[in-house]
N, C-alpha and C positions, 0 to 999 in steps of 0.2 A: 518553646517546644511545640503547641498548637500548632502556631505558623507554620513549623518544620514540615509537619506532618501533612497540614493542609496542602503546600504546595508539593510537599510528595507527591500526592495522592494526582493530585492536578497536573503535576508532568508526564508521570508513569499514564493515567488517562491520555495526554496529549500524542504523547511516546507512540499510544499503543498504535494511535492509528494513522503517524507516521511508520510505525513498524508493519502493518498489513500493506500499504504502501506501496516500503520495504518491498515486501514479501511477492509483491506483486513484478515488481523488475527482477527479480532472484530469479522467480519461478520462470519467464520468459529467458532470462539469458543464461539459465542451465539448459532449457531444452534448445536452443538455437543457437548462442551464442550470440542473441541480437540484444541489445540496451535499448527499449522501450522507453522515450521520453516523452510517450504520452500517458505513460501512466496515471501519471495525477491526473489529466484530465479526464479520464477514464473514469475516475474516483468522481470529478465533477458532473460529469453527466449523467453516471449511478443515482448521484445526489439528485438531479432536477428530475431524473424519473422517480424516483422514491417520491418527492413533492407533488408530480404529478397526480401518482396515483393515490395518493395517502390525503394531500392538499388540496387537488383541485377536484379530484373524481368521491371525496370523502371515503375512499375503503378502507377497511380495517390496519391498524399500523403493521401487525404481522403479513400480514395478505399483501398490502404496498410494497413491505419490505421483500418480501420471498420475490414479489411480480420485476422489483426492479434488479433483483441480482439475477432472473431467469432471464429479462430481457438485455440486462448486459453480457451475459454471458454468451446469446446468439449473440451479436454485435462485437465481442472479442473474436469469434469464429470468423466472423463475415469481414475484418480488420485483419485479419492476418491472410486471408484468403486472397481480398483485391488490392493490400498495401503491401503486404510484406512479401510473401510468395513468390512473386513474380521478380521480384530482386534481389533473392538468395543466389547466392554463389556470387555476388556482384562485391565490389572494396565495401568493407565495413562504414567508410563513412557515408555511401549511401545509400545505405539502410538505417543511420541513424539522422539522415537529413528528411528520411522518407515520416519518421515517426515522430519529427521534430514539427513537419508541414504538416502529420494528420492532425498533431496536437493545436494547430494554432485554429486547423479548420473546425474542427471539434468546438472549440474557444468561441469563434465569429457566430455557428451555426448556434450554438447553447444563447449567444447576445442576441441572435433574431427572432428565436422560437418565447423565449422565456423572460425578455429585455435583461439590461444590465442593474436591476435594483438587488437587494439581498433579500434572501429568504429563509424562510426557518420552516423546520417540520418541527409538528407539536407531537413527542411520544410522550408512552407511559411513563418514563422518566422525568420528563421536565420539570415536574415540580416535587417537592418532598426531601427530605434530606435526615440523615441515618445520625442522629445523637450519640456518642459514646459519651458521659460524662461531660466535660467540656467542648470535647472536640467534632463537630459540626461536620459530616462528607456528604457532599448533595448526592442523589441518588442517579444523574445522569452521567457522570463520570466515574459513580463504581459501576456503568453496567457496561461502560466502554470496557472497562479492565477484565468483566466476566465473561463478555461478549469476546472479547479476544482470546483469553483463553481458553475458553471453547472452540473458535476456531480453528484456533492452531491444535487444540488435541487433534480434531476431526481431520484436519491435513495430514498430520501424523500416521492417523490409522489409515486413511486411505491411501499415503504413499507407501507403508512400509505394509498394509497387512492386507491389498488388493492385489489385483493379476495389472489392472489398466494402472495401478501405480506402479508396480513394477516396471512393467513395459513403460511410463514416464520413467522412471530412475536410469531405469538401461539406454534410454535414446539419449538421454541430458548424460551421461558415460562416454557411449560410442554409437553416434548416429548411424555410421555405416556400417556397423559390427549387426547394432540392432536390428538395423535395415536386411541383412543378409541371413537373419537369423529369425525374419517372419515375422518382426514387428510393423506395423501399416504407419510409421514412422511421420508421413505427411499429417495422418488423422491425430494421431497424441499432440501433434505440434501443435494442432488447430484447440485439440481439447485444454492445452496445459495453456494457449493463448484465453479459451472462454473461464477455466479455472482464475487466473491473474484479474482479469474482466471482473468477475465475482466479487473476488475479495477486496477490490479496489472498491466496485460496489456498497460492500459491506462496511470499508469504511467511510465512506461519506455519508451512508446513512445513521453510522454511531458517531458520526461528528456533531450532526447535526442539532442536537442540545446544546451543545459546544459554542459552534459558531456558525453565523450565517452561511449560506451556500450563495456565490453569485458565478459568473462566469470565470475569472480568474481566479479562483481560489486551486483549482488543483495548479497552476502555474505554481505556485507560492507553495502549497505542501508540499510539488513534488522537489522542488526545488532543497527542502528540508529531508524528504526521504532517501532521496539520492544518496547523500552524506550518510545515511543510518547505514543504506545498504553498504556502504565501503566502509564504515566503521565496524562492522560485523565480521565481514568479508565476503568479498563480494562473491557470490553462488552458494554462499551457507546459509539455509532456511531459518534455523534457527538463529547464526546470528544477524538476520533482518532484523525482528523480532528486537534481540536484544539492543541493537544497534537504533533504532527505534527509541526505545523506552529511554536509554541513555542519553540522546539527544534531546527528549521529552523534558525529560527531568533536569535537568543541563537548562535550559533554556529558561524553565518555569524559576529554579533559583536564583541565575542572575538574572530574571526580572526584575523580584522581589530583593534580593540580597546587593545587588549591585547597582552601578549609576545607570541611570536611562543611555541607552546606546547598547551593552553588552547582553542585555536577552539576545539577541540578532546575531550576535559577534562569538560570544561564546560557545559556541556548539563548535563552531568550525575550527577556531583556538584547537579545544580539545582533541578534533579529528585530525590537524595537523601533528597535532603533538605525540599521539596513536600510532600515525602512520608512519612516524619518522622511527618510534622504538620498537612498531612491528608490522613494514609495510603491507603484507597479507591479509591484515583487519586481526579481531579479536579472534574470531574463530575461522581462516582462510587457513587453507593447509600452504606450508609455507615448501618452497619449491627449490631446491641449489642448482644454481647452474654451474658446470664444469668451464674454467677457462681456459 
């Protein structure tokens, strides 16, 4: 029953920051309708600037943290301004071949700046671990889990109980209803693109107790959140999130519980088998067409 719990604890942590991820390709292809496949790397670059500033400049881990999700967050504005913008209204697949080539250049440039060895950020977390009786939870993985949802409250309030959330909820509706109706519809695009920046930010810097950061590692997570965000459904905030955790947790069992091969294998099993009994993800609103 320990074990159980243990790897609970350790998937739902894993989950969570697949699920911001998630959260972060949601958020872009509600407001544009574009599939951001550099997400992950997005998340890896957050990461080597958090190292920078926290590793190599030694500043405070809150102060690194806050400086690299501010400075991702220009750099999601300034990404969707010179890569994506200018190819809107263009066939969907190139727009996702555009975001396909920022992510590998992303990849190349993180392997010149920073080389390709692994790296770790040392937070307040890293060490110490929370006793209940017999059962042992290190304290870097329950802060993923608090740090998340915190997040996600804070998205919450800001998309449902702000004017600039609003104004996002209405453009990610009807862009050119919005548009017609006095929202500045380019600037939300840019903001909800440095919003995704952020949080992708925010996860690789809670990753990073976790697991190394090198250059491909957002290849590899995004490659995992992808599948959260369509097991949820695809453009439901919430179920990123959930969609996230459940693959988290999925994955950490049959590590543990199954033969060597099916951690890798199983998440997808389950998403195939999701999507067959309810194509629209867990929480996608489900659509009938007339024939």
């Amino acid at each position: 029953m320990l074990d159980f719990v243990q790897q609970l604890v350790s998937g739902v942590a894993l989950g969570c920051v697949y699920g911001l991820i998630a959260l972060g390709f949601v958020l872009v292809y509600k407001a544009t309708e574009v599939v951001n496949f550099a997400q992950g790397d997005l998340m890896m670059l957050g990461g080597f600037f958090a190292f920078t500033f926290i590793g190599m400049m030694g500043l405070n881990y809150w102060v690194g943290f806050a400086g690299a999700v501010a400075a991702m967050a220009l750099f999601g504005m300034l990404a969707e301004r010179v890569v994506v913008r200018p190819i809107l209204g263009y066939p969907q697949f190139s727009i996702i071949m555009a975001t396909i080539g920022l992510g590998y250049f992303l990849r190349s440039i993180a392997g010149m700046i920073w080389g390709t060895d692994d790296l770790k950020i040392e937070t307040p977390f890293s060490q110490g671990v929370l006793r209940i009786g017999s059962l042992v939870l290190a304290y870097d993985k329950l802060s993923v889990i608090a740090a998340t949802m915190i997040l996600c409250t804070l998205l919450y309030l800001f998309f449902n109980k702000t004017t600039l959330g609003t104004a996002m909820r209405a453009s990610s509706e009807n862009m050119l209803a919005a548009y017609y109706m006095g929202i500045p519809v380019k600037r939300v695009v840019s903001i909800v693109w440095a919003i995704s920046a952020a949080v992708a930010t925010a996860a690789g810097v809670l990753l990073a107790p976790i697991t190394f950061i090198h250059s491909n590692v957002g290849l590899v997570l995004g490659l995992k959140a992808f599948p959260a965000a369509v097991l949820g459904g695809f453009g439901s905030i919430p179920g990123a999130v959930v969609g996230g955790v459940l693959i988290g947790v999925i994955e950490s069992m049959a590590g543990f519980y199954l033969a060597e091969g099916w951690k890798d294998v199983a998440p997808y099993i389950v998403l195939l088998a999701v999507l067959l009994l309810k194509p629209e993800g867990l929480f996608g609103l489900h659509v009938r067409k007339k024939v």
